[in-house]
N, C-alpha and C positions, 0 to 999 in steps of 0.2 A: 549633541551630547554623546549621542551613540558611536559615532565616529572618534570624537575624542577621547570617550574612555576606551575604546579595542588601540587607539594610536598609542596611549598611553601605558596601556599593557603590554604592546608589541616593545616598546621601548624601555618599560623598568625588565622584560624577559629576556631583551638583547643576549645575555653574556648567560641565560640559565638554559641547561638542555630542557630541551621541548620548543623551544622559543621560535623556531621555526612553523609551528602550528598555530603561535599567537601572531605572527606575522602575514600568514597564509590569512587569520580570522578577521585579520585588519584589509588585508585587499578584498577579500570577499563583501566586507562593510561596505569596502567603499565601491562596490557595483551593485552591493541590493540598493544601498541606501545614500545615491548620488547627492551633490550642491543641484539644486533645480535649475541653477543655471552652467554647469558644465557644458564646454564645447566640444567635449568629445565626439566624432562622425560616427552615426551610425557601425564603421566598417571598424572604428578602433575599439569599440566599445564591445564587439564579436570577438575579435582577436585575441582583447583580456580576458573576455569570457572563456573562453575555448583555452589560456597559456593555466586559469588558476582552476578551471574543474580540472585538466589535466595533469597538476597538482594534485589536488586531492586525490584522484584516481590513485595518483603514485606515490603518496603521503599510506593511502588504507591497504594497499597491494606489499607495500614496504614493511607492516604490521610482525613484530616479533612473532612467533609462534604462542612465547608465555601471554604476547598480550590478547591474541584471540581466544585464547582457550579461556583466558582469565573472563573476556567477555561471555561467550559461550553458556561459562558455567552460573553467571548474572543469567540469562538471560534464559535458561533450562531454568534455572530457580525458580523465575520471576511469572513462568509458565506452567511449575507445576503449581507455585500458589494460587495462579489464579484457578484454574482447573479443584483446587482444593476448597475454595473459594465460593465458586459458583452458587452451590443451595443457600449460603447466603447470600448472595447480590439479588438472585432472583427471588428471596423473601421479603427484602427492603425494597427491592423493585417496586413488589405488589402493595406495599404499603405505601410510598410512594405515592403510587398512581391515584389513589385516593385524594391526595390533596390536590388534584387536578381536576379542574371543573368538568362535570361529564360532558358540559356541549362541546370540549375539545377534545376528548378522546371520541365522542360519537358522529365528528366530521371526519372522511378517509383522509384530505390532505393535511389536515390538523394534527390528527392523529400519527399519520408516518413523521410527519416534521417533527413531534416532540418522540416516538421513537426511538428515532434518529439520532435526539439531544441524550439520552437516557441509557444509548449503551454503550456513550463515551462514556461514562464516570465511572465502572466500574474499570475499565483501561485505565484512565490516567490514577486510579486509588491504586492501583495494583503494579504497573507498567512505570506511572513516572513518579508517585514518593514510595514505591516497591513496597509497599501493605505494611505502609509506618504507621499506618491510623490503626494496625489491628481487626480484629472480626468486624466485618461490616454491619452493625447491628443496627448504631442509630439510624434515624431517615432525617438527620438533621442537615445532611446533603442534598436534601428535596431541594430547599431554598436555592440550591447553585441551578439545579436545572431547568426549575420552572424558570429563574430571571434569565436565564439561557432561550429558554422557550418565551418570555416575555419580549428578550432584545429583538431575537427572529423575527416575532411578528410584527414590531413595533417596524421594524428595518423593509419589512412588507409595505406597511400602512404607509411611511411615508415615502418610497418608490410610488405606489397608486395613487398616494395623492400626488406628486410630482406628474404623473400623466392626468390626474383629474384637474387638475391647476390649471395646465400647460407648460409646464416644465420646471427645473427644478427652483429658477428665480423665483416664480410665483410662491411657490410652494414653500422656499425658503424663509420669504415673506412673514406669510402664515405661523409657519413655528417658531421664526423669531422670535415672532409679538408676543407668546403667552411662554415663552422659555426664559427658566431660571436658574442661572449656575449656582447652584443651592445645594450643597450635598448633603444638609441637614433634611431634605425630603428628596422624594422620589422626582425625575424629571417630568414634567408634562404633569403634573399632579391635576393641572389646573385644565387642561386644554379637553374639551367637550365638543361634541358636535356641530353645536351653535356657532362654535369660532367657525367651523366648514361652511355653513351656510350663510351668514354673513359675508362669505366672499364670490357668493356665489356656486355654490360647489352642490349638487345634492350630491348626499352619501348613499341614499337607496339607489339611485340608478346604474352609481359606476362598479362596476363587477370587476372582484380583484383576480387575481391568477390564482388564488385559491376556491375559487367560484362561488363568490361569498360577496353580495353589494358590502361598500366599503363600511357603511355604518356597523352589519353585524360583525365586521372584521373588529371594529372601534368596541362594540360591545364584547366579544372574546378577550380583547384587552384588558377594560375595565375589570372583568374577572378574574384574571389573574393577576390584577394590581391588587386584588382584595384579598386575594391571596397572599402576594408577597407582602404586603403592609401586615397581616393578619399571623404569618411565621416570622417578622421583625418585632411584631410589640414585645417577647419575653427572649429575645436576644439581647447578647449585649452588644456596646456599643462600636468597637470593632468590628462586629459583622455588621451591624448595620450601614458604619460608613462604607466599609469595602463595598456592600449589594449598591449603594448608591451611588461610590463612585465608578463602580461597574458601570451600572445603567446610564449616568450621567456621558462617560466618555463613548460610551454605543452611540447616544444621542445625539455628541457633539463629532461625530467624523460625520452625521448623515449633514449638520452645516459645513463642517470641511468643504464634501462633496457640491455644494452649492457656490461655495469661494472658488472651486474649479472651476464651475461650468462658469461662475459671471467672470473667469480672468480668460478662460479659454477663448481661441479664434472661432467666431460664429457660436459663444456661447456653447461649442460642444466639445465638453472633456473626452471624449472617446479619439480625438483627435489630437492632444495632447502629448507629447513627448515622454516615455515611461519616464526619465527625469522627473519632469516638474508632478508627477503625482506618486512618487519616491516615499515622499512624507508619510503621502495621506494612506499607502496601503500600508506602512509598516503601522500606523494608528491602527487602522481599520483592521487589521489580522493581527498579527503580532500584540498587539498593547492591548486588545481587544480579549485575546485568549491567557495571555499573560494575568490580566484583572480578574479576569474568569478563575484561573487557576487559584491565584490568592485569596481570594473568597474561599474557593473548595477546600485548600489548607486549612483554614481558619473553622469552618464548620468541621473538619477532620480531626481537628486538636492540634493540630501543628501549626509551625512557625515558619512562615512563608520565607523569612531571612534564612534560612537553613535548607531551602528547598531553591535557591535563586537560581544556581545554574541549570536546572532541571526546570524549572518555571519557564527560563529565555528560550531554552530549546523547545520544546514544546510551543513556544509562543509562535515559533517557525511553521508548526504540523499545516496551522490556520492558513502561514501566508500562502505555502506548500499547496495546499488544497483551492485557496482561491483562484489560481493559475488555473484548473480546470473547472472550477466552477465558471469562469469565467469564459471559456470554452462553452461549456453549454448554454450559456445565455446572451449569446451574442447576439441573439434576434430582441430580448429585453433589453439590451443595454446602448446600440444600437444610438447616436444622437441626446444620450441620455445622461451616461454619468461614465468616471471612467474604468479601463477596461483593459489586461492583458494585451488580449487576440488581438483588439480593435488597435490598440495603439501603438504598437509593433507594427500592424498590419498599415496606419494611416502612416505612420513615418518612413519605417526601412520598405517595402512592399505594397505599394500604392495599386496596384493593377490587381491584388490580391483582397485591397479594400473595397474596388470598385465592386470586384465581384461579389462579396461578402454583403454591402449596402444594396446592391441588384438582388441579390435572392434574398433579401431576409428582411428587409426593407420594411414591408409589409406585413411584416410576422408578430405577432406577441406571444409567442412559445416557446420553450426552451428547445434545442435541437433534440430531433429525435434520432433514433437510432441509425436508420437509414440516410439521416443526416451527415451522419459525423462522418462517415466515409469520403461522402459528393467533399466536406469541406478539406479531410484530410489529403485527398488530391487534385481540389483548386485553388485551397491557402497551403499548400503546405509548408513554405517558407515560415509563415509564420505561426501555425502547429508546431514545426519543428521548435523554432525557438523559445516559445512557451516550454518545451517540454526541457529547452537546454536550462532554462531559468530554474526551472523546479530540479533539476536534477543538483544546481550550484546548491540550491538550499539545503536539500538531500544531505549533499556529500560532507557540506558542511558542519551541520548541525544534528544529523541524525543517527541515533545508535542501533541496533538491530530491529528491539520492538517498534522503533518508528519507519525503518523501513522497509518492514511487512504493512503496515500502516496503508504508509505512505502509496505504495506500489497497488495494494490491492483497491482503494480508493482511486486509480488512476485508471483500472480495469474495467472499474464498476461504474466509471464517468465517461472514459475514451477509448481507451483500447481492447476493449471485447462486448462484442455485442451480445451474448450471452445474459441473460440473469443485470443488463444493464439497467442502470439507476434514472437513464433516459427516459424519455415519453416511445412509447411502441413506435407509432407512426402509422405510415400507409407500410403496404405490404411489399417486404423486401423483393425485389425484384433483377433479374439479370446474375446474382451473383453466380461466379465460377466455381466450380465445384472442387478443381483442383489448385490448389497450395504456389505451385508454380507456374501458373499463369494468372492467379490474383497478383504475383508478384513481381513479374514484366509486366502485365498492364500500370500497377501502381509504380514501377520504376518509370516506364514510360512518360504518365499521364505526372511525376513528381517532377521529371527533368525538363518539362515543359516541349516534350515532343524531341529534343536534341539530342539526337542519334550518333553524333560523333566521337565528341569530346569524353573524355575519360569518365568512368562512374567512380565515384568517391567513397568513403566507407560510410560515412554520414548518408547519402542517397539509398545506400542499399540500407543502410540497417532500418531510416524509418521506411523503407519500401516494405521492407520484412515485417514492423509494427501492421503499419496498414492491410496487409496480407492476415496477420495471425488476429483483426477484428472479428472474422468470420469464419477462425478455425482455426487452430494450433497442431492438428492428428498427427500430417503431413511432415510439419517443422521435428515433430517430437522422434519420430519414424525416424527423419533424415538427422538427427541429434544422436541417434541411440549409434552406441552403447554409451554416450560421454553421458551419463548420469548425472555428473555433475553441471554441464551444459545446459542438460533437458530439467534439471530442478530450476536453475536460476532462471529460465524462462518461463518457467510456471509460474515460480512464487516473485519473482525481483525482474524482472523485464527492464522497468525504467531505471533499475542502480546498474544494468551491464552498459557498459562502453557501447562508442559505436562499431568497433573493430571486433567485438566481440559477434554484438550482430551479424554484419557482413560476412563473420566467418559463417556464421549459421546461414545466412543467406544463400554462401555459395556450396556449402553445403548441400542444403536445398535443390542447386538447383542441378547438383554434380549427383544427387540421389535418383534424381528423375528427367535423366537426357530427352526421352521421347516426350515427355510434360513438353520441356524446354522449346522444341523443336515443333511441337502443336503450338505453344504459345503463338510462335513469335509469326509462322504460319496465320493465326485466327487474327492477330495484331494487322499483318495485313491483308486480310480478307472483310475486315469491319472498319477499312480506311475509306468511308464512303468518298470522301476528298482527294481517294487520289495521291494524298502527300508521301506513303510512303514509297519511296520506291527499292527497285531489289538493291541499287547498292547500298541504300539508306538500311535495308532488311538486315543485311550483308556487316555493315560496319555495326547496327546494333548487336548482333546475334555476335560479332568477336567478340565486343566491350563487357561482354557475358559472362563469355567464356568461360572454364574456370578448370 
């Protein structure tokens, strides 16, 4: 359907100025949201990618003067409202929080995850229907966050039961049996512990990822089922179908996920061709946040038909943001369900899957900080292209406030270890203290050791990313005085080009010849193997150059 109506837009637009942007929105369709059986090669399916961001890059660069400014002044508006804003959000907030049962705000990980749910709405009330709803007074947008906070955990429970099972067939199983497409109630109204034990399963022993045996997980639930049943009896009927078919469709992409894994090779969707699981993430993000939004309309006072185009883009932030969530869960998802990283990685970059099942293998943790680095320079292939994905959606679908968004959510999951949303870890170790030699090692250790062949702009800019995880000072020094260079790598890093990078890269490296010249010295001083030799030194330190 998605495909055909952006087809059918592109085509009644043909002959009307703009039409060219509904053209662009149509091929961009057709690479989020592929035929699961397309034969595209991995290498044509880069090519497109790479011919239509390139597009857009010169679609937003191409921007009248009237039409920036025009956004600009949206966009200062929509800024100072919220700022005007504020002492009410944060008074409904606290009322709010009240219909929220205390054993989940007085659990830490409980607590940060509805948080977390809680300082979106104030964004999208402000940011994406621009404070059409008026003073934020009522708390009758409770209901959007808690079932927000209900889908979350519910999307926990059956992950852990899916490892408590034995995967997700079993697990499928299970929720089939007591699951009813019914959107006159809530889903799973019916399902109790006793269906777990009946299969065998105890709930006190298995210990979820939020350190919680799965039964008290299952009791956190039930309370805020009592909840949301409890702020639905004196709604009307509108909102109650929307919260249920919210919930409803949460529930049914976690069977999607299990039609995966029983069609997938060896039962594991993490193997899977991003093709054939096309469908299931624009469900699973996209239609997911989409449902979401229309709910919160509806408890707003408004008319979700009146807010559509604004609803679909936003319904992107979710899918935009799963690309790196899905980065840091790669040791969870792992053989389990499907996956970005993992499935880039098992298709186009097999040697980069091997490595990724070798280390993480054995993990049930989300990567930790210290982590992200080791991955970003022994998968980087396929980091990079996760980040080329997220950027298509970016370019596509996002307008200013979403890509500060968007960008700073990418900072605070992968590209800055700072103040990151990751687990600590063990204690950072070895890192370089200087700018310019994090970024010949990470040039080096991205090009897989290949010392001859030309460095590309793409090489150096995510070498420059991977450099600025552990410190930007360096980059900002060798930026100045381009003010405006040194802002957009503050705040928008992931919307600059890769040429833009590289320019900063070589920047960098033209700022601090003697850095340069230690680096590529320490480079081969810590070649315990031997491999590098001087002419090998020799021909990297020209390919440098700058």
């Amino acid at each position: 359907k998605l495909r055909r109506w952006e087809a059918q837009l592109a085509v009644a637009l043909a002959a009307e100025p703009g039409s060219e942007q509904a053209l662009m929105r149509y091929e961009t369709t057709l690479l989020l949201h592929p035929e699961p059986d397309t034969s595209q090669t991995p290498a044509a399916i880069s090519a497109r990618r790479a011919a239509v961001t390139a597009t857009w890059e010169r679609a937003r660069e191409s921007r009248s003067a009237k039409a920036v400014l025009a956004e600009k002044f949206l966009q200062n508006r929509d800024f100072f409202r919220h700022g005007a804003m504020l002492p009410f959000y944060w008074a409904r907030r606290r009322r709010i929080r009240k219909l929220v049962p205390r054993s989940i705000l007085e659990h830490d990980a409980l607590r940060e995850t509805y948080f977390a749910i809680e300082q979106v709405g104030p964004l999208v009330d402000n940011f994406a229907f621009h404070g059409a709803a008026g003073v934020p007074l009522s708390t009758s947008v409770g209901l959007a966050d808690i079932a927000f906070l209900y889908m979350q955990l519910a999307d926990e429970l059956l992950d852990e039961l899916a490892v408590a099972a034995g995967g997700h067939d079993a697990a499928g199983k299970i929720v089939s049996a007591v699951y009813r497409d019914d959107t006159a109630k809530r889903p799973l109204s019916d399902f109790t512990l006793l269906d777990l034990r009946r299969q065998g399963i105890d709930p006190d022993t298995h210990i979820t990822k939020f350190r919680l045996p799965l039964s008290t997980l299952f009791e956190r639930l039930d309370e805020l089922a009592t909840v949301i049943d409890t702020l639905l009896a004196n709604a009307d009927q509108e909102v109650v179908h929307a919260t249920h078919l919210f919930l409803h469709h949460c529930f049914q992409t976690y069977l999607d996920e299990v039609e995966l894994c029983e069609a997938a090779p060896d039962r594991r969707a993490d193997r899977l061709p991003l093709r054939s699981a096309a469908w299931h993430f624009y469900r699973k993000n996209n239609m997911v946040m989409m449902l979401w939004l229309d709910l919160r309309a509806r408890l707003l006072g408004l008319v979700p038909s009146e807010h559509a185009d604004v609803i679909r883009r936003w319904g992107y932030l979710l899918a935009a943001f799963q690309i790196f969530d899905d980065l840091k869960d790669i040791a969870l998802d792992l053989g389990k369900q499907p996956s970005y990283p993992l499935q880039i990685a098992a298709n186009d970059f097999p040697s980069e899957f091997v490595w990724l099942e070798r280390r993480f293998g054995m993990q049930r943790t989300p990567v930790t900080r210290g982590e992200v680095l080791e991955v970003n320079l022994q998968a980087s292939r396929t980091v990079r292209q996760c980040m080329q994905w997220s950027r298509l959606i970016a370019l596509a679908n996002f307008d200013n406030a979403l890509l500060y968004a968007w960008d700073q959510r990418w900072r605070k999951s992968w590209t800055q270890r700072r103040r990151s949303f990751n687990p600590v870890g063990a204690a950072a170790a070895g890192i370089r203290a200087h700018a310019v030699d994090r970024l010949v090692r990470a040039l080096f250790a991205t090009r897989e050791h290949d010392m001859r062949s030309a460095v590309d702009d793409e090489q150096l800019a995510f070498a420059l990313d991977a450099t600025a995880y552990d410190g930007s000072w360096q980059i900002y020094l060798a930026l100045f005085p381009n003010i405006r260079a040194m802002y957009r790598f503050a705040t928008l890093r992931m919307w600059m080009t890769a040429e833009e990078k590289a320019r900063a890269a070589r920047r960098l490296l033209r700022r601090y010849p003697r850095a340069r010249a230690n680096a590529l010295v320490g480079l081969a001083d810590a070649d315990v193997d031997h491999q590098i030799t001087r002419d090998g030194l020799e021909a990297f330190s020209e390919l440098i150059e700058v």
